[in-house]
Kinemage of the C-alpha trace (Angstrom):
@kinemage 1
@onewidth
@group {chain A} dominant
@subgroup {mainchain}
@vectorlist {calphas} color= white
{ca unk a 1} P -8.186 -30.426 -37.540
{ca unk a 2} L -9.088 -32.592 -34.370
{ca unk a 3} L -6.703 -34.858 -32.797
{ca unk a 4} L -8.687 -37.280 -31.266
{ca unk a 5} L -8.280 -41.035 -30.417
{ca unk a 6} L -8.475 -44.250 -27.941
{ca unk a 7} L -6.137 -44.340 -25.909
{ca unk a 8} L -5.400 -48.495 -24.476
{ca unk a 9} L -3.095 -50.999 -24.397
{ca unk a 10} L -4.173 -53.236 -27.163
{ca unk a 11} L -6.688 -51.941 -29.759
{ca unk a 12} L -5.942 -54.070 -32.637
{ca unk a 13} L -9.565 -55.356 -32.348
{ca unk a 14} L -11.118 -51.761 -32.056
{ca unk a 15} L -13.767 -49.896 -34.601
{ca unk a 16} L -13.435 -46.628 -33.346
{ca unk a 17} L -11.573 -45.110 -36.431
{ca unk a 18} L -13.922 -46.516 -38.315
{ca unk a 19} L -16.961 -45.204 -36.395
{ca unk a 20} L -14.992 -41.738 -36.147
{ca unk a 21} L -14.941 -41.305 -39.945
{ca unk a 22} L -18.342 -41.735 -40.249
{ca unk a 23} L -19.768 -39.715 -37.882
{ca unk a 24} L -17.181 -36.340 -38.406
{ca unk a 25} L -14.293 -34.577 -39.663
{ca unk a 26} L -11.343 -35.248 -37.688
{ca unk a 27} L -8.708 -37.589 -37.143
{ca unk a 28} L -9.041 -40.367 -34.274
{ca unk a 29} L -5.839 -42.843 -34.339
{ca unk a 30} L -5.702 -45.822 -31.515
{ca unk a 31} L -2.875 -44.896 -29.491
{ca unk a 32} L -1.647 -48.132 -27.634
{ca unk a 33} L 1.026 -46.994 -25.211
{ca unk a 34} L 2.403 -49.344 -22.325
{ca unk a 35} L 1.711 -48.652 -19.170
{ca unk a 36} L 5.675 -46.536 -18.896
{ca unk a 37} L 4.710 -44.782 -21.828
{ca unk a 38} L 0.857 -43.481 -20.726
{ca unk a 39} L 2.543 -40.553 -18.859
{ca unk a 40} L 4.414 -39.021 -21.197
{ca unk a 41} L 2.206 -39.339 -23.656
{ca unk a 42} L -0.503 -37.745 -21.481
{ca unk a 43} L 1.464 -34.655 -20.987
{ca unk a 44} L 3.314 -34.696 -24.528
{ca unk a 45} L 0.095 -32.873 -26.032
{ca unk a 46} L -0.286 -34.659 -29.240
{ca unk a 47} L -4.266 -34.840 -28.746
{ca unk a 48} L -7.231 -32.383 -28.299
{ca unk a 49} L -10.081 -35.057 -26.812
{ca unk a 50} L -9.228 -39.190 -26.140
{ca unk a 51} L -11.445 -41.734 -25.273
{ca unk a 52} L -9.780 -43.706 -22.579
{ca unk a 53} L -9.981 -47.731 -22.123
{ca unk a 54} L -9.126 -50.523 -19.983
{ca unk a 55} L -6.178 -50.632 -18.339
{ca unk a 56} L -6.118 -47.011 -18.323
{ca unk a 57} L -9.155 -45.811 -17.537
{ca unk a 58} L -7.886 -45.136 -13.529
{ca unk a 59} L -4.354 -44.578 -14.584
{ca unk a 60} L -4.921 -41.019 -16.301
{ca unk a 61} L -6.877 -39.515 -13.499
{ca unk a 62} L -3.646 -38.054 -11.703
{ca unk a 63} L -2.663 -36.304 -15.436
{ca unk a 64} L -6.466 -34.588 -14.734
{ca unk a 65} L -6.981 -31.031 -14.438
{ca unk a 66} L -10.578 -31.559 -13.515
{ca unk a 67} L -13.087 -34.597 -12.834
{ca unk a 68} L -16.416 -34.788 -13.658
{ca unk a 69} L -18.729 -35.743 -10.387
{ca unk a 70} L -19.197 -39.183 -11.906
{ca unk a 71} L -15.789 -39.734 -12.786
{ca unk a 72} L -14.695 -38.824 -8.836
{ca unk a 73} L -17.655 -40.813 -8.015
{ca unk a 74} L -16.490 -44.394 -9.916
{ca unk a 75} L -13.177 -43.396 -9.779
{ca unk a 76} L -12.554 -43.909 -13.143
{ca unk a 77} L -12.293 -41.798 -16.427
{ca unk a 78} L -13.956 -42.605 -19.838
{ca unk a 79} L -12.950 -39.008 -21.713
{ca unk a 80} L -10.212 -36.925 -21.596
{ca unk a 81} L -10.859 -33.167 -23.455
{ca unk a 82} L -7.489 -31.100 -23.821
{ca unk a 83} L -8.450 -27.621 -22.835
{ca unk a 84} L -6.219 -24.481 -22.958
């Protein structure tokens, strides 16, 4: 199964899981780290795809393989897809 989620630093208020297990089959958890813990967790591997919010959304680009034109372009990421 999917490992998917948000990935912020408070998320108490978000739908997303909700939304998520409506529209498929797979698990999406929030996943609020502190701004020391968004590293490890980046390159710990526990997710396949994360959507990516405020205050991170500038702070994962570095733990980026690849960008996205628009991504380089804002300078900010919205999606992050775990590839092999």
């Amino acid at each position: 199964m999917l490992r998917c989620g948000l990935l912020g630093g408070r998320l108490g208020h978000s739908y997303s899981p909700a939304i998520h297990a409506m529209l498929g089959d797979y698990e999406y958890r929030l996943c609020e780290k502190t701004p020391e813990e968004v590293g490890r967790f980046l390159t710990g591997g526990a997710f396949d795809g994360l959507n990516v919010t405020i205050p991170y959304k500038k702070d994962v680009i570095p733990y980026c393989a690849e960008l996205s034109d628009t991504a380089r372009a804002i300078g900010a990421v919205n999606t992050l897809v775990r590839r092999a």
